[in-house]
N, C-alpha and C positions, 0 to 999 in steps of 0.2 A: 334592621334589628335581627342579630340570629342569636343561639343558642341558647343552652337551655333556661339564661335569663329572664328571655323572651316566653313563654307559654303562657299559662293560666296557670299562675301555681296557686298557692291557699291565701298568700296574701293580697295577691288583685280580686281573687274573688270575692274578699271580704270586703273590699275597697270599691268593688264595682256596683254595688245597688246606692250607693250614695253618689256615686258622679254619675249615675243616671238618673237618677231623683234631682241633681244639681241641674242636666241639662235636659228633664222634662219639663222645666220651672221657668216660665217667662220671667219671673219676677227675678232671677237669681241672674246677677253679671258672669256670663259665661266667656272661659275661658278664651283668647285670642285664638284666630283661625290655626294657628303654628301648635298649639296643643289639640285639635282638632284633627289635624294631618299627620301629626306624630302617634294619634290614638288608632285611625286609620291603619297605619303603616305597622303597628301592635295587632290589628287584627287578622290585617292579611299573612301575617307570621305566623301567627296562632292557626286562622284555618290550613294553611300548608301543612302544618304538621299536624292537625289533629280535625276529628270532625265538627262541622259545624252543627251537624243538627245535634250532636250530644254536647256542646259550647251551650246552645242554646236552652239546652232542657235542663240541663244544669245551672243552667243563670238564667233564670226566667226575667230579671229584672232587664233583658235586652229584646223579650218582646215585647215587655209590658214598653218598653220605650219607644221601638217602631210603631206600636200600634197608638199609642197613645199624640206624638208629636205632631202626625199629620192630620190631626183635630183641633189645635190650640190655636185661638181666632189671634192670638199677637206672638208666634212663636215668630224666631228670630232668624234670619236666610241661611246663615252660619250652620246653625243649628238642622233648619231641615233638610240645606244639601247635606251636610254629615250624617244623618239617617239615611235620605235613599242613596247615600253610595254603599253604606253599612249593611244594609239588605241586599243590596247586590252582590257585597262578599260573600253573605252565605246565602243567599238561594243560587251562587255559583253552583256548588254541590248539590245531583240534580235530588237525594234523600228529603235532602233541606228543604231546595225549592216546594218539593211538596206536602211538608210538614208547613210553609210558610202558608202555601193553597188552604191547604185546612181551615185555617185560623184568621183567610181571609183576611190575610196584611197585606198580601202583595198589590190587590187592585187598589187600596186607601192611599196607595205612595204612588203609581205608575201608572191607575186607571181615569179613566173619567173624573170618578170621584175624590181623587187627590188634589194634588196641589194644582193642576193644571186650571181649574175653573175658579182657582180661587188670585185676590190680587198679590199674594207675595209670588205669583209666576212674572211676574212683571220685572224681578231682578234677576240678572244674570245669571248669579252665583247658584240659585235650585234651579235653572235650566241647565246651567252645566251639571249638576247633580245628578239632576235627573238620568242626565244621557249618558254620566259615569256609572251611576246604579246598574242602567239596562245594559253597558258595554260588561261588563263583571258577570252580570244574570246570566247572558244569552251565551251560554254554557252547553246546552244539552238539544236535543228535540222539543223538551217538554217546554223549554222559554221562547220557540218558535211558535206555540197552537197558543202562549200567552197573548205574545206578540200581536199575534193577528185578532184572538178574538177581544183584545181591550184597544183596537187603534192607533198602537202604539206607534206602526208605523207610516202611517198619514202623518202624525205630528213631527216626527222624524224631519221628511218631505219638510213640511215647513219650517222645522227651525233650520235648515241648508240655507235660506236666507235672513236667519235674525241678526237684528243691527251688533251685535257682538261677536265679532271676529272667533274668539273663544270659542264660543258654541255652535258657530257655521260652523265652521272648522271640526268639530268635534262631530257632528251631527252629518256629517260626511263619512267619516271614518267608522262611524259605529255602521251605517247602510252598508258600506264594504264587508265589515263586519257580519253582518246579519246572512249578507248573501253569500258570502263564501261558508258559512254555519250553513245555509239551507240546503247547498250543494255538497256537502262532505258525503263522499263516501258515490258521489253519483257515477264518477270515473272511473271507478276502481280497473273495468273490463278496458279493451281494446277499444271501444265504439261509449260515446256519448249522447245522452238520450238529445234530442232537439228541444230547442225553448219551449217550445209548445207542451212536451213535456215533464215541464221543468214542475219541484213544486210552487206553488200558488204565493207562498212568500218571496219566492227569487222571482215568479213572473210579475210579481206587483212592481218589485224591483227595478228591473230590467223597462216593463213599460213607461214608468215614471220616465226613468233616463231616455226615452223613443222622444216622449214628449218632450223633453226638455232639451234635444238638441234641437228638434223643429220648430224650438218656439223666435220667436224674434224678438226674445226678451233676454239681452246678452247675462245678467248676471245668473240667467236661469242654464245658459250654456254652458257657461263657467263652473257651476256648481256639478254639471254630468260629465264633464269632461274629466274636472276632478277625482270625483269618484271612477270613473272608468282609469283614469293614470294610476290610482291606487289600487285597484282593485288587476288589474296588468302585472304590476308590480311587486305584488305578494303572492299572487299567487300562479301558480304555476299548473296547476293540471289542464287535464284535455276540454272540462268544460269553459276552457275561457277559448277554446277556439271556436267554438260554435257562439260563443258572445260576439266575441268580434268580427265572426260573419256576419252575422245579424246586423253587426250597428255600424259597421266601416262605411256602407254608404250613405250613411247618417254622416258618419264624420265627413266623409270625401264632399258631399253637400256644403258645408260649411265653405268652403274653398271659394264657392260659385256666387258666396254673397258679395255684395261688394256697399260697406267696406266689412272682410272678414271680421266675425267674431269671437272674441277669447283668442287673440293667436296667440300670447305666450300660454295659455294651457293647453292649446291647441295643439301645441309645440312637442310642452312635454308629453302627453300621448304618444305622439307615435315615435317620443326618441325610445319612451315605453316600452313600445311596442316591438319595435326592431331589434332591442336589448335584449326578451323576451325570447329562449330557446323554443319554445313553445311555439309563438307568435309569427316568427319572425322567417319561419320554411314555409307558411302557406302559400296556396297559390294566389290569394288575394289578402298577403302581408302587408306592409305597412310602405314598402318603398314607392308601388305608384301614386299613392298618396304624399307619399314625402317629396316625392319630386314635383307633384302639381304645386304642393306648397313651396317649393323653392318659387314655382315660378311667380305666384300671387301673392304672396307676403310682402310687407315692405320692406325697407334694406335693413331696418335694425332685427325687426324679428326673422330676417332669413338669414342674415348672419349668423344668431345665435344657434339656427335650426342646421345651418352648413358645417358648424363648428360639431357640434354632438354628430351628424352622421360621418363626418370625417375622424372624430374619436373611435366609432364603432371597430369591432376586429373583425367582423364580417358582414359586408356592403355589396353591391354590385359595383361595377367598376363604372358603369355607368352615369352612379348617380353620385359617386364618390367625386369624378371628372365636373357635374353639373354642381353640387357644392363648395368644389374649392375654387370655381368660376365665382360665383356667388359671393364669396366669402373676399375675394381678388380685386371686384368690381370696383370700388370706391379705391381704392389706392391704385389702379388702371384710369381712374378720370384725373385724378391729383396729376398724372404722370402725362397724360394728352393734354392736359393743359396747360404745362408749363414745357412742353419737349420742343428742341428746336428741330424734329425731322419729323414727320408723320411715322403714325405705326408704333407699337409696345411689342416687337419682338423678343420672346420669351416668357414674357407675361399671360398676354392673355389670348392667343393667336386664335384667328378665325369669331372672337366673341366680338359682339355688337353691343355699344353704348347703352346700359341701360336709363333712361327717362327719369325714371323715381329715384335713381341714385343720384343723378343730377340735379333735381330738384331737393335730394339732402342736405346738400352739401349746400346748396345756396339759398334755400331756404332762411334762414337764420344762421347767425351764432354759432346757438345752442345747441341744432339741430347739427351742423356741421363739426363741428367738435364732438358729440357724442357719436356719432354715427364713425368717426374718424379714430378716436379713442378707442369706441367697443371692435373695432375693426386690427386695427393693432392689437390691441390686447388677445384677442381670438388667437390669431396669427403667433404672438408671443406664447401662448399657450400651446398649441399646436407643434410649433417647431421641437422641440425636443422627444416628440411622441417615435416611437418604432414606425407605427403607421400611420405616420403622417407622408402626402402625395408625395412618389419620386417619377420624375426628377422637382426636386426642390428648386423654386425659381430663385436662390439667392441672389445674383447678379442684379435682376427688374426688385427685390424685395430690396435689396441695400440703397438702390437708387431712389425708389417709394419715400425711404425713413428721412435720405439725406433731405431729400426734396420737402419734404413736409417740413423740418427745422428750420431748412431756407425760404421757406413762405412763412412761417413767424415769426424767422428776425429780418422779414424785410428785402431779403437776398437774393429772391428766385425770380428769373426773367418769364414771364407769362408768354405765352407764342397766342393767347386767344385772350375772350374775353373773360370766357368762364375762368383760365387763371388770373385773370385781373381784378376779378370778384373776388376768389379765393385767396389772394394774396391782402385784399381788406377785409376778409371776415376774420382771417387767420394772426393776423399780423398782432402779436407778443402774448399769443392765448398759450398760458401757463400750463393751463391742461392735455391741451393736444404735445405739446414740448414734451411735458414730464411722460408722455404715452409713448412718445417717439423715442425717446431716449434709451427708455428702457426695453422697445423694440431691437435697438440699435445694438444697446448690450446683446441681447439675446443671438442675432446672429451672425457675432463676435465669436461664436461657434463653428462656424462655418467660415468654408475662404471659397475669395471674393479678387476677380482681375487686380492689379496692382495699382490701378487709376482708381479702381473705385476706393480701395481701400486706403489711398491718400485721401481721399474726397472727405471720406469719414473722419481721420484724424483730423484735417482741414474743420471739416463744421463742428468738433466737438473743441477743437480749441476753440472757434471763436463765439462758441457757447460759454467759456469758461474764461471769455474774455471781457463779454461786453458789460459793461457798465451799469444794465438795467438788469440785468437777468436775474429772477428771484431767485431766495435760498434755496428753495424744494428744487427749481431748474437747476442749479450749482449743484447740487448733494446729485440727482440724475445724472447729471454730465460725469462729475468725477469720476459714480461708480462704472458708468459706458464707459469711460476711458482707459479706467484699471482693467474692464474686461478685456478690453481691443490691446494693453501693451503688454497681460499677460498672454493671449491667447497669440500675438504676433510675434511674442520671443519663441515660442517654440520650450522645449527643454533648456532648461539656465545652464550656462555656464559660467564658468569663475572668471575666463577668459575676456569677455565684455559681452554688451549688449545684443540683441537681435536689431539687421539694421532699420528697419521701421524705429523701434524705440529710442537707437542712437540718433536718429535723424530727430525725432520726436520729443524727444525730453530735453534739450538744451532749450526749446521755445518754450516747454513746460514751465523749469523751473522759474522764469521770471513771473509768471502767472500766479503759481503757488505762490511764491511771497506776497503777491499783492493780495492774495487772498487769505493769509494771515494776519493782514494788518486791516481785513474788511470791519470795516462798525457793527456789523449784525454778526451775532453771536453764533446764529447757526452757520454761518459762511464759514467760520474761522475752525468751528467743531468739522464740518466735512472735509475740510482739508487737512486739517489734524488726522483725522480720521484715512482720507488717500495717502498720507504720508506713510503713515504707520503700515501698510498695504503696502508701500513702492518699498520699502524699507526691509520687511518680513522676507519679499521674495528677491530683492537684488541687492541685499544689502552687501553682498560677500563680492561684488564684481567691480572689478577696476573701474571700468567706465563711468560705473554710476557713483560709485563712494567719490572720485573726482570731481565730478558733476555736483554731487552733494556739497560736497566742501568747498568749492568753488564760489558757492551759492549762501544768501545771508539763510536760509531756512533754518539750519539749525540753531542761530541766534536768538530768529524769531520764535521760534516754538520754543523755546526755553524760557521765554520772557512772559508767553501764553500762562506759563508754570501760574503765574500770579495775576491772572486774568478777572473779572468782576464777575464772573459767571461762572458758576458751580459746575456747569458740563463740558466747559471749553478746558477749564483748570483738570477736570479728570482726563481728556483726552489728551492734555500735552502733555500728564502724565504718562501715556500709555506708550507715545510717541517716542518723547525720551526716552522712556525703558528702551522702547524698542533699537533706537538711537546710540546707545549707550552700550547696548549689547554686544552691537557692531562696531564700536567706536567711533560712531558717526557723529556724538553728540556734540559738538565743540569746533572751535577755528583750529587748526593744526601749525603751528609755527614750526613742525618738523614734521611730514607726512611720515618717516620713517618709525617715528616715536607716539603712535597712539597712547603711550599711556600718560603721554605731557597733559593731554585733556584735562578738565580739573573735576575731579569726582562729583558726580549727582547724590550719592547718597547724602550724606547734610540735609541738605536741600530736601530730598526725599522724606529724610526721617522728620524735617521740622512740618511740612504737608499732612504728615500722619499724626501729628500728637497736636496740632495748631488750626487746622484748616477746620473750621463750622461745620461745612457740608460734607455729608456723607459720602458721595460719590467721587471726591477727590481723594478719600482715605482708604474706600475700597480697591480705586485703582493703583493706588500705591504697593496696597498688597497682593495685588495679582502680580506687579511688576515686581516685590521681592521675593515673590515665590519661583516666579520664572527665574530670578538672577540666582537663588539658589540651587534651583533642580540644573540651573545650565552652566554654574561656577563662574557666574560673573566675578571679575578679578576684582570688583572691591568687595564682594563676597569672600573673596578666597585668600584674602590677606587675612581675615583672622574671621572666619565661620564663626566660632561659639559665640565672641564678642558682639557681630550682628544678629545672631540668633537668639542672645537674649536681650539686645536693645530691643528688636522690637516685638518680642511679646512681652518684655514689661509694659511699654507702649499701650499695645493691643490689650492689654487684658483691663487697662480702665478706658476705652471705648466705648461711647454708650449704642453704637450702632451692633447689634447682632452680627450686620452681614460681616465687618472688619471682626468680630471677633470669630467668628467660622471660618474665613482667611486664614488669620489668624493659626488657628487647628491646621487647616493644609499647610500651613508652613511649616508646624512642629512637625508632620507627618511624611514631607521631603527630608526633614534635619532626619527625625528616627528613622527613616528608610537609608539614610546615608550612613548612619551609625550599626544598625543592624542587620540590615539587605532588605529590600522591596517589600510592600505587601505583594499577597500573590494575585493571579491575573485576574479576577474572576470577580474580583469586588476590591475597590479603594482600599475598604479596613478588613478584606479577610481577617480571620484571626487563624487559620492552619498557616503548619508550619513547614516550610517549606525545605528550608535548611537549619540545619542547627548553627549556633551563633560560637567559638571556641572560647574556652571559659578566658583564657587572658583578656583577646580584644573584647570581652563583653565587659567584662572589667571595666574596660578605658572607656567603652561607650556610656556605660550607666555613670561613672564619672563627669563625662561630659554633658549628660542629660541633667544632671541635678545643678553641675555651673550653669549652665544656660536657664537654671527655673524650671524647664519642662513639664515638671512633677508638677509644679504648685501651680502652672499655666492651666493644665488639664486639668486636673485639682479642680479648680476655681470653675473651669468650664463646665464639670460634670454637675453640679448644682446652681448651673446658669438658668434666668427666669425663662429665657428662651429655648424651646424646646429641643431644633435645629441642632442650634452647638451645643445644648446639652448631648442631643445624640452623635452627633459628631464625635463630641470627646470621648462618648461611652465605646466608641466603636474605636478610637485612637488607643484607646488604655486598655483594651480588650488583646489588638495586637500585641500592645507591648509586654503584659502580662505573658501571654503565649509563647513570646520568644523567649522572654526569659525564665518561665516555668520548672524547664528542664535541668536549670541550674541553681533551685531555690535553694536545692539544699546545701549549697556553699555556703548561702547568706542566711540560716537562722539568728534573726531579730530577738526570738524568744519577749523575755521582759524589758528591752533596752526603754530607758527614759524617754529614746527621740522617738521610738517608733509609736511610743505610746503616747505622746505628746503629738505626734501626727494624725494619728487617729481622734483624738479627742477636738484636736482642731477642722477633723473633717466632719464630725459629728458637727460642732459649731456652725461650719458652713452651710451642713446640709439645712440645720435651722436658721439660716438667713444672715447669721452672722459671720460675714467676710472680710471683717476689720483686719486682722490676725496674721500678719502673715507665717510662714512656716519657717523662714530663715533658712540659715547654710544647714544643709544636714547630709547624713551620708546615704548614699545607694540600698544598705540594710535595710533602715528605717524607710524609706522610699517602697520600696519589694515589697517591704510586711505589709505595711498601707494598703498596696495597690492590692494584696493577698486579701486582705481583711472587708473589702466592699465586693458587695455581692452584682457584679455587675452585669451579670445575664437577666438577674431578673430587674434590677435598673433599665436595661433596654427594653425588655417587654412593657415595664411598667409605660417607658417613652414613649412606646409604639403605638398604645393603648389611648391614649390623648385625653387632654384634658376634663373633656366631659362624659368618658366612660361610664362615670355612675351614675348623671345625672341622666343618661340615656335610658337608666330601667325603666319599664313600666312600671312599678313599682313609685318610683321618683314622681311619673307624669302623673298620675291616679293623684296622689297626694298635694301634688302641685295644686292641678282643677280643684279640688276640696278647699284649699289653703285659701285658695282665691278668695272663695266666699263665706270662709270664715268657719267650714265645717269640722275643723280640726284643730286643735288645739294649738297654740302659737308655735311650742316646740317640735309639735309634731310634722310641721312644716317643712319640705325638702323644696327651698326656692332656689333654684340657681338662676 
């Protein structure tokens, strides 16, 4: 909420001692938590901009309510977390706070004597209150000598572990909180005083977290480790070096338990800490720590910990080398187990089998799939980094991905036993598949010996071949395989293929068809989908358009056109367009004569004015906007006649998105008629060039045959806001171009122009029965002259619930509720 809507003007304050009087009233149904948080979100506007202690002294009825709520033996949770958060807005301001001391409110909400002894502490919602209240208070100095002398933060300490995620959570972050407030200002010099003399709130702090890494009570680890990751993390001065002298061999202890505790928080600490400009030069930073943790961790959480000190931009090289080992491990054993020579030359040379990653892998399942998945995925991540390890092992990494496919479909020769384990745990696990797949894509990026890179072509066909292989594994394969045949062409030529994809795509294309004719719906959408992809980038090259037409695909995807499934039917739309573009769509009875094909449009236009589902009609219209912006030739046999087929079409669509289409098509037609918007926005409205009065003539002509006028028209008082503003930014350009030539076409009092108007008046009130009929370019001008459409857009911009946003609105609403206002006087939205 901003502006000057927002204050305490005469009418909230009038309004305000009655919905205080509503919500000091057990007896009175108070309003839902959402007018509660919107009244909240009222106040913290108000104190931004003005004081709170003179808020308060001029509306006494907001003390009389803090003070009053936390005495009421059945007030309601709602109610008294929205007072102690209310009090901590303004004793934020430290005036306040001690204007609040005075009058002895503060300790009735925060101290002893509040809510905390009493049973509605028992729910959530005024625990979290509470700790929202003191996070807003602890403002100044003076909410630190509160702090300590009402025990505020003992209770702190305990709610780090209350059973509501919410308020741990929260109850952490206010401690971080408290201690970076007790510290301000302690840095300022060269030199940092030592813990010892820290003040007595940061030391209470600090000891608590001593004890609770030594405790052997891991949730109690977790909780300090937490707050230490946070408290790293924000803040940045020199007293966090002398913290993390202090506690590092607190943490480096943790290491020596066995089995470690908290290691994914343990984790993020010291990725923390190393991140940390501050942290991260000492002489006892965070790295020999992080490498003890490499070595004691187990493989899932030392992967994740190899993967962050391998992201870092400044590492030792030493520890960078013992992370990417780490991180290598488990696809090094996948590799020794099924290799027919000893030895992983290039991989992992000199490294020694680790135990516990053997024990992952064969463990379970479960165990071995995730550990396998999180391991690629890392790797996946990684690869594209600047500083990620070089030399990059791709050569042993292509081999890893190939080899893990062929352990689950069945394929990979074990030389031990541990691969003969892993070839049954692995064998048609969809998750490890669909991990490796997309490893596979990934370094599709990189080149790889010529053997290997058959290898890969090899297993992604016969991924895209077998029989059983689920949809999600088909949709992976495809998109691995469009990366590996665009990244193997190199730069297209019109000339033919690159030879990998020549070699490649003749075994493809029978694949593809069988996978258009698949029964599962999603099979038939991803290869629609790879087509439309092989299409966009090789559409223009001998090889492949041969190869194309050769092949029943284009028949088949044409016949998808009228498929039982709403997403398969938009996708072979997409196809087609695509298809069509190229003139790939169709059997060619004369390769020399593409335009023998038998036109798509029909077909097209009967999908857009016929088809139920929306996402067959949307894609229709992405594909006639491309065929206009790129003069597809059944476009360009007669433009205006398509152009106003189908926004007649379009304009009774009950889908928004088709009619917003819709607008981008009128707004390629008017960019073709008038010249481009300009670079800098869709619908600028500056004018770039002027338009010369003849051909603007022929253009405004052709915009009123084709409807244009009465398409935007209709759109600019559409219920949807989208194409309303759409249109208002369409008619805005147009207006603009033709500005400069109004005064050719004075309308004055003409019949049509006034007849236009009165029926835009009409529409604006909801009735769109009407249409405008033929009329001329004049009347068109004056129209579009006569609507105020700057501040139409503002008004769009502004959204629907504008006014119902005033405080003003809310205040009335809470009253309405319960009946304190008169029925009229009601503002319900």
């Amino acid at each position: 909420m901003q502006g000057p809507g927002f204050i305490m003007d005469h009418e909230c304050a009038r309004l305000l001692p009655a919905v205080c009087a509503v919500l000091a009233d057990p007896r009175q149904p108070v309003a839902d938590d959402t007018c509660l948080e919107k009244l909240l979100d009222w106040f913290k506007t108000v104190t931004e901009a003005e004081s709170s202690l003179l808020l308060l002294q001029e509306n006494p009825c907001l003390v009389e309510l803090l003070s009053h709520v936390p005495n009421l033996q059945d007030v309601s949770s709602g109610v008294l977390s929205f007072s102690l958060r209310l009090a901590g807005i303004f004793a934020a301001q430290e005036d306040c706070f001690q204007y609040l001391q005075q009058v002895e409110l503060l300790p009735g909400l925060f101290g002893a004597a509040g809510p905390l002894g009493q049973a509605v502490w028992a729910i959530p919602t005024v625990r979290s209150g509470w700790i929202q209240g003191l996070r807003s208070l602890a403002q100044h100095p003076s909410a630190l000598c509160f702090l300590a002398d009402h025990g505020a933060v003992d209770t702190i300490f305990s709610l780090q572990g209350d059973a509501s995620l919410f308020v741990a959570s929260a109850a952490g972050q206010l401690l971080v909180h408290i201690l970076a407030l007790s510290m301000e200002g302690r840095a300022e010099g060269h030199t940092c005083p030592q813990g010892g003399d820290w003040p007595m709130c940061a030391q209470k702090i600090v000891g608590h977290i001593e004890e609770s890494l030594c405790s052997t009570d891991t949730p109690r680890v977790t909780q300090a480790l937490n707050v230490l990751t946070t408290t790293f993390g924000r803040c940045q001065s020199l007293w966090t070096e002398v913290l993390w002298e202090q506690l590092s061999p607190l943490v480096a202890r943790l290491l020596e338990r066995d089995p470690v505790p908290a290691p994914h928080p343990l984790m993020d600490l010291l990725l923390c800490v190393a991140r940390s400009p501050v942290l991260s030069s000492l002489d006892r930073g965070p790295w020999e720590t992080a490498a003890q943790a490499l070595s004691c961790l187990g493989p899932t959480q030392a992967g994740a910990l190899a993967l962050g000190v391998l992201k870092l931009q400044l590492c030792p090289q030493a520890l960078r080398t013992q992370a990417f080992g780490v991180l290598l491990q488990p696809l090094a054993c996948v590799l020794k187990a099924t290799a027919q020579a000893p030895g992983l030359p290039g991989l992992l040379d000199g490294t020694s089998e680790d135990p516990a990653v053997v024990d992952a892998l064969l463990s379970s399942k479960s165990s071995c799939a995730g550990l396998l998945c999180r391991t690629l995925a890392h790797l996946e991540e990684l690869q594209p980094l600047p500083q990620r390890p070089s030399p990059w092992p791709q050569a042993p990494l292509l081999r890893a991905a190939v080899t893990i496919l062929c352990l689950c479909d069945g394929s990979a020769a074990p030389s031990s036993s541990v691969g003969g384990r892993l070839c049954g745990t692995l064998a048609g696990c969809v998750r490890v598949q669909r991990a490796a797949l997309d490893f596979l894509g990934t370094l599709s990026q990189g080149t790889g010996p010529q053997e290997q890179v058959t290898q890969v072509f090899a297993i992604l066909l016969e991924c895209l071949e077998r029989p059983d292989s689920s949809p999600t594994v088909l949709k992976k394969a495809f998109q691995a395989t469009l990366r590996w045949l665009l990244s193997s062409a190199g730069t297209p030529s019109c000339s033919g293929l690159g030879p990998r994809a020549a070699l490649f795509l003749p075994e493809l294309f029978p694949v593809l068809q069988k996978r258009l004719c698949n029964p599962c719906w999603e099979v038939r959408d991803s290869a629609l989908e790879f087509l439309t992809h092989l299409s966009r980038h090789w559409g223009g090259q001998a090889d492949f358009r041969h190869l194309l037409l050769q092949s029943e695909v284009p028949e088949l995807t044409r016949q998808l056109l009228q498929d039982p499934e709403s997403y398969v039917r938009a996708s072979a739309v997409t196809a087609m367009g695509e298809l069509s573009s190229r003139g790939l769509h169709g059997t060619l009875t004369n390769p020399e004569h593409p335009e023998a094909q038998q036109s798509l449009l029909p077909e097209f236009l009967h999908i857009l004015s016929a088809d139920s589902e929306g996402f067959p009609r949307r894609a229709v219209m992405q594909v006639f906007t491309e065929w206009l912006r790129g003069g597809h030739a059944d476009v360009a046999r007669d433009t205006e006649r398509f152009v106003a087929t189908v926004l007649q079409v379009v304009s009774q669509d009950l889908d928004w998105e088709v009619r917003a289409q819709g607008l981008e098509l009128a707004l390629v037609f008017l960019g073709q008629m008038l010249g481009q918007p300009g670079p800098h926005c869709p619908y600028t409205v500056a004018l770039p060039k002027a338009v010369p009065a003849s051909p603007l003539a022929e253009a405004l002509g052709a915009l009123c045959r084709v409807r244009l006028f009465e398409f935007a028209f209709r759109a600019l008082f559409d219920c949807d806001r989208p194409v309303a503003q759409k249109s208002c930014d369409l008619l805005l350009f147009l207006r603009d171009k033709t500005t400069p030539y109004s005064s050719l076409w004075e309308a004055g009092g003409s019949p049509d122009s006034a007849s236009v108007e009165a029926a835009l008046q009409r529409w604006q009130a909801g009735e769109q029965g009407q249409p405008l009929g033929d009329l001329e370019p004049e009347a068109m001008l004056a129209a579009l002259r006569s609507i105020d459409l700057e501040g139409l857009r503002g008004t769009l911009a502004q959204g629907s619930d504008h006014v119902e946003k005033s405080p003003q609105s809310l205040l009335r609403d809470m009253l309405a509720t319960v009946g304190v206002l008169q029925e009229n006087q009601a503002d319900c939205y």
